[in-house]
C-alpha atoms as a printed R data frame, in Angstrom:
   type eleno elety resid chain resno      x       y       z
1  ATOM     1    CA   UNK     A     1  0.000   0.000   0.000
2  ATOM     2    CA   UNK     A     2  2.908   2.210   0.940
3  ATOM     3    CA   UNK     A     3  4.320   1.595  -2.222
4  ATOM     4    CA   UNK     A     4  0.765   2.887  -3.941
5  ATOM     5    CA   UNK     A     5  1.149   6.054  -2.217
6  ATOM     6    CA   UNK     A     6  4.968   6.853  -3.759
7  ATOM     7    CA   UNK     A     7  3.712   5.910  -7.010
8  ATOM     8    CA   UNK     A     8  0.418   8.543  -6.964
9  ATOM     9    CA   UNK     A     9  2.769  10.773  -5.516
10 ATOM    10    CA   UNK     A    10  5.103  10.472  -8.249
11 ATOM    11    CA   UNK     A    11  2.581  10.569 -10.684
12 ATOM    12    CA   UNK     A    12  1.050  14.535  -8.840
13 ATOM    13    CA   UNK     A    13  4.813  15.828  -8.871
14 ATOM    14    CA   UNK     A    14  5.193  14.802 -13.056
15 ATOM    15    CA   UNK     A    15  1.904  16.144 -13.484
16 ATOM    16    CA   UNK     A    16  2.683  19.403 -12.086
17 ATOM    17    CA   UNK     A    17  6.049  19.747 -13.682
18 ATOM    18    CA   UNK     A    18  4.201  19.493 -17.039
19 ATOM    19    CA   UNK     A    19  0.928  21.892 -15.674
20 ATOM    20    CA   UNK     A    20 -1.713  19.159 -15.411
21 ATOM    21    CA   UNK     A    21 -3.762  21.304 -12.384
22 ATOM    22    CA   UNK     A    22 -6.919  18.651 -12.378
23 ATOM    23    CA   UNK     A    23 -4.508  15.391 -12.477
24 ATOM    24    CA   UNK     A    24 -2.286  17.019  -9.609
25 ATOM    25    CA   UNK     A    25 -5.361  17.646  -6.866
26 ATOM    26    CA   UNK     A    26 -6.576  13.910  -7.830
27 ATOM    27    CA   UNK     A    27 -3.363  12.272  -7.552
28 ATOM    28    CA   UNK     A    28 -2.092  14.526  -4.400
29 ATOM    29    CA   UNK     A    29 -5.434  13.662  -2.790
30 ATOM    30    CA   UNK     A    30 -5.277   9.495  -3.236
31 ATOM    31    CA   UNK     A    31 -1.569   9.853  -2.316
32 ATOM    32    CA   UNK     A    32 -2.626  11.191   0.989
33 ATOM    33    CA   UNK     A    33 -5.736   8.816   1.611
34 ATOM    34    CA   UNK     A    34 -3.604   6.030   0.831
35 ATOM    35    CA   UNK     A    35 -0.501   6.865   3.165
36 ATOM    36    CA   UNK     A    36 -3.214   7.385   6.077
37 ATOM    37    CA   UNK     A    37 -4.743   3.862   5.337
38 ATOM    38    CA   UNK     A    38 -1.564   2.503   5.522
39 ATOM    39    CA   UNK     A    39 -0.764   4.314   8.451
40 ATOM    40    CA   UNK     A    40 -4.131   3.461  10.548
41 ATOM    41    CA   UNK     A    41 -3.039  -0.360   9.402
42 ATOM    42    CA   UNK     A    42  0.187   0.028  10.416
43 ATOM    43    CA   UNK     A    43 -0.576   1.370  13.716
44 ATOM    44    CA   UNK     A    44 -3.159  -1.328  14.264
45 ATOM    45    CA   UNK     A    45 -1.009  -4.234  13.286
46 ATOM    46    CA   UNK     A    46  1.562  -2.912  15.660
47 ATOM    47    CA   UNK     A    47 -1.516  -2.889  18.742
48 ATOM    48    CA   UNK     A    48 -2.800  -6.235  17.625
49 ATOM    49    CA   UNK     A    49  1.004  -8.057  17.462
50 ATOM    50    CA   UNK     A    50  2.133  -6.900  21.124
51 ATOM    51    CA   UNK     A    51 -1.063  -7.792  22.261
52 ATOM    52    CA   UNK     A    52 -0.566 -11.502  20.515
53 ATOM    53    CA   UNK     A    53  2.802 -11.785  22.829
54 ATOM    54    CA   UNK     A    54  2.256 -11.306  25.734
């Protein structure tokens, strides 16, 4: 997923070098849901795999 995010990313910053305005705010704005998906998942995998250990 994190590697989803870099991609859309990627895609916003080539878009704005060449002056795509509409592609930039789409791709910007799935970069960003997807990096706090992956973060909330992240987070919850850590909660769920001490709890697991112990």
């Amino acid at each position: 997923m994190l590697y989803w995010t870099f991609v859309f990313l990627v895609v916003a910053i080539v878009a704005a070098i060449f002056g795509f305005g509409g592609l930039v705010s789409a791709a910007a704005g799935i970069a960003k849901i997807l990096f706090f998906v992956f973060l909330i998942l992240f987070i919850v995998s850590l909660i769920t795999g001490r709890r697991n250990r112990v």
